[in-house]
Structure formats: C-alpha cells, structure tokens
C-alpha positions as CSV (number, residue, x, y, z in Angstrom):
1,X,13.9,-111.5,-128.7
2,X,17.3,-109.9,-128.0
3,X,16.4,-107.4,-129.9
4,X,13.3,-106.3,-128.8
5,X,15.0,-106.7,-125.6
6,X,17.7,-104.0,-126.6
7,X,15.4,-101.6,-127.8
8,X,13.3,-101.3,-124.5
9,X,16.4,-100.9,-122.3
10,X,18.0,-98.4,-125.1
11,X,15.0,-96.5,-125.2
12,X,14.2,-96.4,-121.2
13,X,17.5,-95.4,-120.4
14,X,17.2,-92.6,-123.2
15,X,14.1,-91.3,-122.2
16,X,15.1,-91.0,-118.6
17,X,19.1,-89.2,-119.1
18,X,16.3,-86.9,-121.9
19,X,14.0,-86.3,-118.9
20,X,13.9,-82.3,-117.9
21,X,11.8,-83.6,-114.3
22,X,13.9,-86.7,-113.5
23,X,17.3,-84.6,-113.6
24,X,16.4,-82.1,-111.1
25,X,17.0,-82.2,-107.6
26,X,14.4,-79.2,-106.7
27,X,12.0,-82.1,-105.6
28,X,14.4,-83.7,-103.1
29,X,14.8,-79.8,-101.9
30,X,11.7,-79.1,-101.3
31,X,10.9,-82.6,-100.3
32,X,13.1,-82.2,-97.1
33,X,11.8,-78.3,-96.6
34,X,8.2,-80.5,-96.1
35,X,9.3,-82.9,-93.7
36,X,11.6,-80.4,-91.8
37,X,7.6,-78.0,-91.5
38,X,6.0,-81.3,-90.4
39,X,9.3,-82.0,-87.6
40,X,8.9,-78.6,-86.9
41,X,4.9,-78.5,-86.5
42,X,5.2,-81.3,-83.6
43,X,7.3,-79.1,-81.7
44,X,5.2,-76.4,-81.0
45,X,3.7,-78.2,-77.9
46,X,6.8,-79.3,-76.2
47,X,9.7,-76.1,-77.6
48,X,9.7,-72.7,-75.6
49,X,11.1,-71.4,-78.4
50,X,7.6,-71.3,-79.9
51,X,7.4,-67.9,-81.7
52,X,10.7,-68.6,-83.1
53,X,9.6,-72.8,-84.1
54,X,6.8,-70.9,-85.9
55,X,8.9,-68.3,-87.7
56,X,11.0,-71.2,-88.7
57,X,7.9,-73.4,-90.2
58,X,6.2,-70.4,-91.9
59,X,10.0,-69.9,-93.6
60,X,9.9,-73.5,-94.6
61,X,5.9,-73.3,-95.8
62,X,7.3,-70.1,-98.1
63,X,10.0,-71.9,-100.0
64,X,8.0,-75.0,-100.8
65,X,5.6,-72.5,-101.9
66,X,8.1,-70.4,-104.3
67,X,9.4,-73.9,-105.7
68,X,6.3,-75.0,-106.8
69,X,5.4,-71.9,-108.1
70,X,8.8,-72.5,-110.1
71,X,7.6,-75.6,-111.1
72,X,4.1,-74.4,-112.3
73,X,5.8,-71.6,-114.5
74,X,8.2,-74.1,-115.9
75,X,5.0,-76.7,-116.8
76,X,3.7,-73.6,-118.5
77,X,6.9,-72.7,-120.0
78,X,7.0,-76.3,-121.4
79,X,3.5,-75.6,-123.1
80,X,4.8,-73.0,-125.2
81,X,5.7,-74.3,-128.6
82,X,9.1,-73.4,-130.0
83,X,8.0,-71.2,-132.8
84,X,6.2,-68.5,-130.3
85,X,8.7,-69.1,-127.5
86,X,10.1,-65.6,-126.1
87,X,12.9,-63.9,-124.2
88,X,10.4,-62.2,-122.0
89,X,9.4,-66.1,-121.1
90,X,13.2,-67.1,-120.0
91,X,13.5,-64.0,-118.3
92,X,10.4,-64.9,-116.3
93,X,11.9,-68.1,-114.8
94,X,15.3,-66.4,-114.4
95,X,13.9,-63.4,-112.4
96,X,11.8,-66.1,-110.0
97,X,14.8,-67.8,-109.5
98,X,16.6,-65.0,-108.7
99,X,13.1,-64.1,-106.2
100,X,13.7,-67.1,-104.1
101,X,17.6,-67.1,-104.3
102,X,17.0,-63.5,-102.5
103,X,14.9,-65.1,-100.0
104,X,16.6,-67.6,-99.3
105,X,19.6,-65.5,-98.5
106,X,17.3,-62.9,-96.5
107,X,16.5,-66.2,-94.4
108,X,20.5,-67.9,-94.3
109,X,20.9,-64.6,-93.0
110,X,18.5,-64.0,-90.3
111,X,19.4,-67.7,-88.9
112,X,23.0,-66.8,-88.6
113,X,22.1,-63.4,-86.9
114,X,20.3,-65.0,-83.6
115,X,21.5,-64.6,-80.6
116,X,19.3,-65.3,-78.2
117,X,19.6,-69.2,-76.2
118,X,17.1,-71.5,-77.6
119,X,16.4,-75.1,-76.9
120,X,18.8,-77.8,-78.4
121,X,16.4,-79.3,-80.8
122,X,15.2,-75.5,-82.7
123,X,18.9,-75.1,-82.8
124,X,19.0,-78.4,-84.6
125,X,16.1,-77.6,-86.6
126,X,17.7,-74.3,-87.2
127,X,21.3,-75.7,-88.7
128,X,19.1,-78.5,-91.0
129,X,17.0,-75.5,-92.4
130,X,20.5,-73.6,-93.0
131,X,22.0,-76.2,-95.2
132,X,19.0,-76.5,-97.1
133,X,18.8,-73.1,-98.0
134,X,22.5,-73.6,-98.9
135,X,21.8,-76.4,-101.2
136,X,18.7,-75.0,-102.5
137,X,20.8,-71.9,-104.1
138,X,23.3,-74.3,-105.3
139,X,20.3,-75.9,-107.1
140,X,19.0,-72.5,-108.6
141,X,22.5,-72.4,-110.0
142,X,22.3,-74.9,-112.0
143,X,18.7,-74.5,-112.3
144,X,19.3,-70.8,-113.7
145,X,22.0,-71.8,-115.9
146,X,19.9,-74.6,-117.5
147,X,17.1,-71.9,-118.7
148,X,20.2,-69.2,-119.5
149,X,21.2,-72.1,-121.8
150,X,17.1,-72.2,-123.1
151,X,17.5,-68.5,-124.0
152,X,20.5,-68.7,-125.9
153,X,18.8,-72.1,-128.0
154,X,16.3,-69.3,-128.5
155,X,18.5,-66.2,-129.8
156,X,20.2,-68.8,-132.1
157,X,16.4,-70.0,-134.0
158,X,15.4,-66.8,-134.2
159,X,18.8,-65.6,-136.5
C-alpha cells in the first residue's frame, strides 16, 4: 500500500513540475485583463470619462484576444510532431510575441501620456491596467525565451 501510495504522489507531482499549461502565468494575466473589462464595463453609466472608460475596455478586450490567439498557436504548435517540427514554426510564436509586446508598449505608453483630469476611479482603473501590461511583457519574456529554448532543441535534432 505504501507503495502504491508513493507512486501516485511521485508521479502527480511529476506530471504537474512536466506540465507546459500549469507553469505559465499568461492565464492569471489575462485572467485579471477579463475582470479589469468587466470592472470597467459597469462604469460606463456612472464615469464621465466615458470615451476614455471605453478606450480603456476595448484595450483590455484586445489583449485577452492576442493571448488567446497565443495560446491557440501554441495548442497547434503542440500538435506538430517532432520529426516535421520547423524554424519557421518557432519563429511564428516568437514574432506574435513580439506583436503583443509592441502593443502593449504602444498602450503603457498612451496611458502614461494623458493629460487630461479624469475621475478618481478611471485613474484607478488606468494604473491597474498599467501594471498589467508591465507584468504581461515580463511574462512574454520568459514566455519568448521558453520557445527560443524550443528552437535551439530543434537546430540540435536536426544535426
């Protein structure tokens, strides 16, 4: 019984530290850029800041979006088997990466660029939107060295 006991807890822990889903935090990103668009929806009938609330959800709407593309290239990534598996595939995930690390500094920008007095809570909103585009491209990172370390598993088969 000891044993059998050992085995399941060896070979749960192993499959969850061998787990490619499980060890990113892209989902607890985009989790909070979800529930920052739904905080941000209920204020368009009480903000004056309106146009500005609006800019600020469609923002949030086009990263989730651009991380779950992420995510549906990497599941299709993932059904590649390693024989046929390509630079041109790596490179793909890199340059998407790269896409959304773009955007996300095209929108870290534009929030630190305003100048104009807005209510207390879009200013709120506004700082909580910041940092998670700041940890988002900390994620892309290590999300972009992960694959970079994919592509050089790759170059070392194929010699």
């Amino acid at each position: 019984m000891r044993k059998f006991i050992a085995v399941i807890l060896f070979l749960s822990i192993f499959a969850v530290n061998n787990s490619y889903g499980l060890d990113t935090n892209l989902l607890v990103i985009n989790k909070k850029f979800i529930e920052e668009s739904i905080e941000l929806k209920k204020m368009f009938t009480t903000t004056k800041d309106v146009v500005l609330v609006n800019s600020l959800w469609d923002s949030c709407i086009m990263t989730v979006e651009q991380v779950r593309a992420y995510f549906y290239m990497l599941d299709i990534f993932n059904t590649i088997e390693n024989e046929n598996l390509e630079d041109k595939a790596v490179d793909a995930l890199v340059a998407w990466l790269k896409e959304i690390k773009e955007t996300n500094n095209l929108n870290i920008k534009s929030l630190g660029k305003l100048s104009t007095p807005v209510d207390y809570s879009t200013k709120l909103s506004m700082r909580k939107i910041n940092k998670y585009y700041v940890e988002l491209n900390k994620q892309i990172n290590l999300e972009k060295a992960k694959v970079m370390l994919i592509k050089q598993t790759i170059k070392t088969k194929k010699k």
